[in-house]
Every structure is written in structure tokens, then in C-alpha cells.
C-alpha positions in Angstrom: -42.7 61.2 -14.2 -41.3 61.0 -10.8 -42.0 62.7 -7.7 -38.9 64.8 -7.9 -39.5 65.6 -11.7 -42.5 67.4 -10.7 -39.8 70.5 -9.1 -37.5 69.9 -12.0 -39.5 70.1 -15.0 -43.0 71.8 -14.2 -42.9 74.5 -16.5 -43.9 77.8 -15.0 -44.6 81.1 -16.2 -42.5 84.1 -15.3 -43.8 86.7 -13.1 -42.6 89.5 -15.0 -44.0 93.1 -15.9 -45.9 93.3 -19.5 -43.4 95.1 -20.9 -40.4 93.0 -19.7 -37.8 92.3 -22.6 -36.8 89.2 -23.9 -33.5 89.2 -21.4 -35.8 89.9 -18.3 -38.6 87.0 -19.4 -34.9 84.2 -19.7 -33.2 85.9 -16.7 -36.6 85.2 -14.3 -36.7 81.6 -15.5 -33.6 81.5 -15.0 -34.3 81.6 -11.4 -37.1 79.9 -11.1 -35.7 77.1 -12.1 -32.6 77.2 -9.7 -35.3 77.7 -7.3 -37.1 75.0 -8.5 -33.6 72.7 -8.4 -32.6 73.7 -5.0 -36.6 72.7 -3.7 -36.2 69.5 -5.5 -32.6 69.1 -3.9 -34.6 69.4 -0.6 -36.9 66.8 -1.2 -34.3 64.3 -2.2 -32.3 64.9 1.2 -35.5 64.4 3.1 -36.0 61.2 1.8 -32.5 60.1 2.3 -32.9 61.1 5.7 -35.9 59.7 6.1 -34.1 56.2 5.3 -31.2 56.6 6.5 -31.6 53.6 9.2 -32.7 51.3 6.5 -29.7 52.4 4.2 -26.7 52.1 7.2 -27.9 49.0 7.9 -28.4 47.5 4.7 -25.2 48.6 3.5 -23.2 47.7 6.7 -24.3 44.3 6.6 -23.1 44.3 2.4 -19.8 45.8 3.4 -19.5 42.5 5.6 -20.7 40.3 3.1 -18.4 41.3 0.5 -15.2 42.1 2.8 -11.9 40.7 1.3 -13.8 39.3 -2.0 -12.8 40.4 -5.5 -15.9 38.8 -7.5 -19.0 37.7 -7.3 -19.5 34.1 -6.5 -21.4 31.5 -4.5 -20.0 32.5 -1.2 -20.9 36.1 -1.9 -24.1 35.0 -3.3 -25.0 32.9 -0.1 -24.2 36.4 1.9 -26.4 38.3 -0.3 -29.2 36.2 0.4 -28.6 36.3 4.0 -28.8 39.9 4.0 -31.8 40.7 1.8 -33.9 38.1 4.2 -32.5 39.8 6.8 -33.1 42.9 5.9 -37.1 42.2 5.3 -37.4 42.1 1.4 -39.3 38.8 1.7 -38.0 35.1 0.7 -39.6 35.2 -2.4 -38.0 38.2 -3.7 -35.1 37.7 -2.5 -34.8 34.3 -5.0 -35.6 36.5 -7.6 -33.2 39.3 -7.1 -30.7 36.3 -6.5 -31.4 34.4 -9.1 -31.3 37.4 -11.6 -27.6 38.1 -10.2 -27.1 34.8 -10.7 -28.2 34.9 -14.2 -26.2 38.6 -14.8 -22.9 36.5 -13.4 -23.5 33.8 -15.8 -23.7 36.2 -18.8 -21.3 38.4 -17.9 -18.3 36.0 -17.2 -17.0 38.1 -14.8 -18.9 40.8 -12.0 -16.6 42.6 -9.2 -17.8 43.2 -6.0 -17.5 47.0 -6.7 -20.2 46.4 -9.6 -23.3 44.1 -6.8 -24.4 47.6 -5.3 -24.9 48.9 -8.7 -26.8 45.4 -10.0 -28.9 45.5 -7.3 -30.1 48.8 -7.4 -31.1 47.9 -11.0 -32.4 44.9 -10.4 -34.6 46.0 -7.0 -35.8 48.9 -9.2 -37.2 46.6 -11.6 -39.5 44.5 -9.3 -40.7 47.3 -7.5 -44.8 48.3 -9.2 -44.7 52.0 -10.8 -46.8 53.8 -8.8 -48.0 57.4 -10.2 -48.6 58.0 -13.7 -48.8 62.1 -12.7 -47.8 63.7 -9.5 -50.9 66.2 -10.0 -52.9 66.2 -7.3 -50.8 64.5 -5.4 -51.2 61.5 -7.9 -54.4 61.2 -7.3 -56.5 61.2 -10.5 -59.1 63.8 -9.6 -62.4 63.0 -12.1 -64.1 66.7 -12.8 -67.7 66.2 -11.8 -67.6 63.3 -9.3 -65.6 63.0 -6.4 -62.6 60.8 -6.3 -63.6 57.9 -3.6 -60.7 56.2 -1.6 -61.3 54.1 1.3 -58.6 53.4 3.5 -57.7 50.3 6.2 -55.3 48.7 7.9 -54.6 47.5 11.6 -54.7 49.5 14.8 -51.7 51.8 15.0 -50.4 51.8 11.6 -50.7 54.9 10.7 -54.1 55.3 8.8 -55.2 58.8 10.5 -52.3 60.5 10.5 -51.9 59.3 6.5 -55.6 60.6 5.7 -54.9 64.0 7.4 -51.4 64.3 5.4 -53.0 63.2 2.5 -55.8 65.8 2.8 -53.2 68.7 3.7 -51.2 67.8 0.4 -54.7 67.3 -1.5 -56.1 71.0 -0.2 -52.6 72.6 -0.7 -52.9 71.7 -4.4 -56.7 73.5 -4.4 -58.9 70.6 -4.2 -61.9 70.1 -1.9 -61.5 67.4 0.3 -64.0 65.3 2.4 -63.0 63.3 5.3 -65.6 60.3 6.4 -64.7 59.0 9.7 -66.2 56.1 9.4 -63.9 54.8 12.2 -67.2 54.8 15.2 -65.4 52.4 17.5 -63.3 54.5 19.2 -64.4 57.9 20.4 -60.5 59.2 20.7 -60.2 58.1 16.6 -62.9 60.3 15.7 -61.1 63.2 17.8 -57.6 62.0 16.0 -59.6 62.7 12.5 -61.1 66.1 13.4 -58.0 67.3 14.4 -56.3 66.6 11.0 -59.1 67.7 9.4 -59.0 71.1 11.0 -55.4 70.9 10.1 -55.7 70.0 6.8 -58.6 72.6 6.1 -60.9 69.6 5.2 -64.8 68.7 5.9 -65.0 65.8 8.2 -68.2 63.7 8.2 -69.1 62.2 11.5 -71.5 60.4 13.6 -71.6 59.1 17.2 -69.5 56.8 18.5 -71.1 53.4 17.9 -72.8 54.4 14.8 -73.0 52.3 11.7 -69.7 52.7 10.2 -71.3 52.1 6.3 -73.7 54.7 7.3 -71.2 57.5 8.3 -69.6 56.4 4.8 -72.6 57.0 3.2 -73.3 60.3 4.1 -70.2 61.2 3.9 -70.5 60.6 -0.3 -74.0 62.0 -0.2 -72.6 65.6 1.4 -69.4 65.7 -0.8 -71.7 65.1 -4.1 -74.2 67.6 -2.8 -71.5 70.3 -2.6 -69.3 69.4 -5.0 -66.1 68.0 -3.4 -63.0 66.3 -5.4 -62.3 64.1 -3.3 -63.3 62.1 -0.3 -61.3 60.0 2.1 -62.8 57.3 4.3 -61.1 56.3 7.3 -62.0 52.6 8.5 -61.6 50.7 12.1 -58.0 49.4 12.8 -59.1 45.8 11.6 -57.3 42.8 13.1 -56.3 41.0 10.3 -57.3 37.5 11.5 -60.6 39.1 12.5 -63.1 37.5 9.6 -65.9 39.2 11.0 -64.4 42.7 10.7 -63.2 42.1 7.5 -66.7 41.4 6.3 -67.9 45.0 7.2 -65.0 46.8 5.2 -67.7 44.9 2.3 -70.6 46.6 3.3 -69.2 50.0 3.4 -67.9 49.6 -0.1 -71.7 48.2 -0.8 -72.8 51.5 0.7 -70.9 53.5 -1.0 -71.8 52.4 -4.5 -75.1 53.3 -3.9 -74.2 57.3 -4.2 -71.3 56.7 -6.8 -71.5 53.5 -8.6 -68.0 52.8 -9.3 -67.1 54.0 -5.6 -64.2 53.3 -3.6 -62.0 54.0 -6.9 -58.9 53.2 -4.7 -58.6 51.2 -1.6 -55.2 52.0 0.2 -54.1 49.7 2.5 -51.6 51.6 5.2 -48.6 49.0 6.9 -46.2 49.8 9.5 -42.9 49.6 7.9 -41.3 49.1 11.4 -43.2 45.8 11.8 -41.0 44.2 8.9 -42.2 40.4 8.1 -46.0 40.9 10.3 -46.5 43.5 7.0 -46.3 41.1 4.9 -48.7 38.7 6.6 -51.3 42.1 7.0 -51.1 42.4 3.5 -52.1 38.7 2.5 -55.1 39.3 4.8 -55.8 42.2 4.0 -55.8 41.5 -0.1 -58.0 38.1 0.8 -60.1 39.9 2.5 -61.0 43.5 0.2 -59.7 44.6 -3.3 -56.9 46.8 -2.0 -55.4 48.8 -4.7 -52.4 51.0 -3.6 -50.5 50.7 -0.2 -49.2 53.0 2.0 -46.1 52.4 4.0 -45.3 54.5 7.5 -42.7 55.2 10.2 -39.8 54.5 7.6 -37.8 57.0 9.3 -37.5 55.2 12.6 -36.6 51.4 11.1 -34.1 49.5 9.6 -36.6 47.7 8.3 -37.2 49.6 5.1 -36.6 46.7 2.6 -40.4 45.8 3.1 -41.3 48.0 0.6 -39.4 46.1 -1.9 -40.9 42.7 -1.2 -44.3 43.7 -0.2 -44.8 45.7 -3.5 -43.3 42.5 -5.7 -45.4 40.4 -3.8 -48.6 41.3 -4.1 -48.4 43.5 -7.0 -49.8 46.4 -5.5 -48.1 49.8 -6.3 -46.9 51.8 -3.1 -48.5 55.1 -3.7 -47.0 56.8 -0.4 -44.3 56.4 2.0 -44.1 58.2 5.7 -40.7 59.4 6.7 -41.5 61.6 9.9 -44.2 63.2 11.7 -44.7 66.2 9.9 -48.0 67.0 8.1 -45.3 67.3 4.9 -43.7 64.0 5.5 -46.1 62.0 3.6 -44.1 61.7 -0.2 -45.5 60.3 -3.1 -43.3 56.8 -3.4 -40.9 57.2 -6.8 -39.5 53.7 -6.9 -36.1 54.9 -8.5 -36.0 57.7 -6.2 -36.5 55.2 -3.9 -33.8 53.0 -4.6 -31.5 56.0 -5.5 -31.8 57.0 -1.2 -30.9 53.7 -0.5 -27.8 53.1 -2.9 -26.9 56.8 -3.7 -26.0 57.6 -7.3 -24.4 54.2 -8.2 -22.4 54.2 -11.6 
């Protein structure tokens, strides 16, 4: 079920008086689910919006490429190419998604140029990793009795604080209780960012001094949310350098740490990449994967790039599934990633 689905078809009960007839009960579901449909109308032009430089320039460069052709041949397949690398989907998906063209064209004999937009969408679509299996809790999978661990890094400035306090609004909005571990002690201003979310976000934020033993701050972090019974708990890292070895050693010892309270802890590590950074993503992400078991990423500041196609390569790549996507600054502008919803911003409602 997609992200939008869950404004479509979440079933809800009519708030009507107990001796309502059968006409009032079908006429107040009636509009709750135009309601419902006009919320979920909302969300899809936010996204759109929120990709809108990716899309314009995607799609002004395929306008060029395909300009005074009728089918799809080498030449246009040569342009194609150009433009996906271009664009930031990654060299080695970009031979994939050509090749599979490639192989459509051979099949089919014969593929207009009006048809590529429509091939690609479906083809793009296909390589991307499903992400959510439920858009409950914000697609997290909340365990009753245990808090949900999930430990998240990434480089200086990519957006990792301002994800975990989103992520926390969206997680306390649904009615869970949320614990925040700012286990980021290098920089006295990060622990500030964090408590500001946090008081945003109506979470409880763990912290120590700056300096402190970042595993430690993780660890009592768990220690407090198991004590008081919290769903689920969010630890925020140092912005690693990627080519730091050293660094990337600690992010080890925390998750040691943490298994000490809950045995299987993290259960997710989120890796968060600036979108607007295009190919030094990709080299983040081999770092950061060599270096910890990451397990979902998180891709930010969409809505200010052109560079949007990373998402594409990045989650072929590696494999990884893109849980979330930030389109703005807005505590509401972190959306669970739909990978046909996705695509559908980009291409529109190709036939």
C-alpha cells in the first residue's frame, strides 16, 4: 500500500448519532471519503511540487533528445543515456534502464517517441526497492513491548536532525512515544538543533554534555525509553566524514552499546544523503554501507535540486529501500517515499 493509499482507502467509521438511519450512516462516508480524496489530492501536489526542478529539467533535456524523431533508435538511445547520466541516476543504472529499452525495442519491432516517457516510467519504477510494507506508524513497524531502535548517520549537513525531529513529529502525531538520543556530543549547537525538534515534536530527548561518550548517551537513552515504556527511540549520530575510518569505527560501538539493553537493537539504521549533492551521494553511500549495516535511506533537500534522479540510482545500487524523502522545510515535509508515486511526480499520469 502506498503512501497516498493510506488517505484513499483507510476505512473510517462515521461519526454519526446512535440512532442515525441507514441514509445518514452512507451519506457521512460519503464525505469522508471526498474528504479523504481531496487530502490525498493534497499530498500528491506537494510532492509534485516538491520535484518539480528535478521533473523540468529531466524532461526538458528529453524534449531535446527526442526533438524531430519519430522512433526509437540508436541516436535516440545515445541521447537517452546522455540524459539519465546527466541527470544523476548513476552509470550503472543507466545501462540497465537502457539496455531494458533496448531489449523492449527489439521485441516490439516498433516504439514511437511518444511511447519512451511511458517505458521509462515503467521501467524506472521497476528498479527502484519497495520501501513500506504499511504506512502505520509512519512505516515504521512499532513492536508492542519493546521499543523500536533506529540509529541514524550520515555526513555534516545532510539533513540528519532536521529528519529525526520530522520523523518524531509524524511518529507522536500518530500516538506513539518517542525517544530522541542525541548521541551527537561533538557539537554543542547539534545538541541545541535536537532539543529544539524535540520540543517541537513533543518528544523526550536524552542528552549529556558536550564531549561525552557518544555510545554512552545511546545507552541511556535505551535504558530510559525501556524503563518508561517508549515505542520508539531515535538516535542521532555525529556528521561522519565518510573517508574518516576512525569515525566510522564508533558508529560500531554505539550499535555494541545498544544491544546491551535490547539485543536485536538498532532494528534499522537510516542512512540520510543530500539529494542536492547528486554523484558525492553515491560515493557517501558506498562508505557508508562498507562501513555500518545501513538499512533504509533517507534522501533530503529534493525540493531545491534538479538533481532528484539520485534516488533512482542510489536505491538500485545498493539495494537499500528509501524509506523517506524531504521536499521542504516544513516539520510536514518529510513523506514516506512511494516509488510509483514517485515516478508518477516525475512523469505525470503517462498512458
Amino acid at each position: 500500500m502506498g503512501f497516498f493509499d493510506l488517505f484513499k482507502k483507510k476505512k473510517v467509521e462515521p461519526q454519526v448519532a446512535p440512532d442515525a438511519t441507514a441514509e445518514d450512516i452512507a451519506k457521512e462516508q460519503e464525505r469522508i471519503e471526498v474528504e479523504a480524496e481531496k487530502e490525498a489530492e493534497a499530498e500528491r501536489k506537494e510532492l509534485e511540487a516538491g520535484l518539480e526542478k528535478t521533473k523540468e529539467g529531466f524532461f526538458g533535456k528529453l524534449r531535446r533528445a527526442v526533438a524531430g524523431r519519430t522512433t526509437v533508435d540508436a541516436d535516440v538511445l545515445d541521447d537517452l543515456e546522455e540524459l539519465l547520466i546527466t541527470s544523476d541516476v548513476g552509470v550503472d543504472t543507466t545501462v540497465k534502464i537502457i539496455e531494458r529499452i533496448e531489449q523492449r525495442v527489439a521485441r516490439d519491432k516498433y516504439i514511437n517517441t511518444e511511447e519512451l516517457q511511458y517505458i521509462l516510467r515503467d521501467e524506472i519504477a521497476q528498479l527502484m526497492e519497495e520501501s513500506h510494507r504499511s504506512t502505520e506508524d509512519f512505516g515504521i513497524e512499532v513492536k508492542e513491548g519493546m521499543p523500536y531502535v533506529l540509529m541514524v548517520v550520515g555526513v555534516n549537513g545532510a539533513g540528519k536532525t532536521t529528519t529525526i525531529g520530522k520523523l518524531a513529529a509524524q511518529l507522536t502525531k500518530a500516538g506513539r512515544k518517542v525517544y530522541i538520543g542525541a548521541a551527537d556530543t561533538f557539537r554543542a549547537a547539534a545538541i541545541d538543533q535536537l532539543a529544539v525538534w524535540a520540543d517541537r515534536a513533543g518528544a523526550t530527548m536524552v542528552r549529556q554534555d558536550m564531549g561525552s561518550d557518544p555510545a554512552s548517551v545511546a545507552y541511556d537513552t535505551l535504558r530510559s525509553a525501556v524503563a518508561n515504556g517508549a515505542d520508539v527511540v531515535l538516535i542521532d549520530t555525529a556528521g561522519r566524514l565518510h573517508n574518516k575510518v576512525g569515525l566510522m569505527k564508533e558508529l560500531t560501538k554505539i550499535r555494541n552499546v545498544m544491544a546491551k539493553v535490547i539485543p536485536d537493537a538498532p532494528h534499522e539504521v537510516m542512512l540520510v544523503l543530500d539529494g542536492s549533492t547528486g554523484q558525492n551521494a553515491f560515493e557517501q553511500a558506498k562508505q557508508f554501507t562498507e562501513a555500518t549495516q545501513v538499512t533504509s535511506l533517507t534522501i533530503t533537500k529534493l525540493d531545491g535540486t534538479a538533481k532528484g534522479g539520485v534516488v533512482i540510482g542510489i536505491s538500485d545500487r545498493f539495494n537499500i529501500p528509501v524509506r523517506y524523502i524531504g521536499i521542504g522545510e516544513g516539520i510536514d515535509q518529510l513523506k514516506m517515499f512511494d516509488r510509483k508515486e514517485f515516478v508518477r511526480a516525475m512523469f505525470g499520469d503517462a498512458k
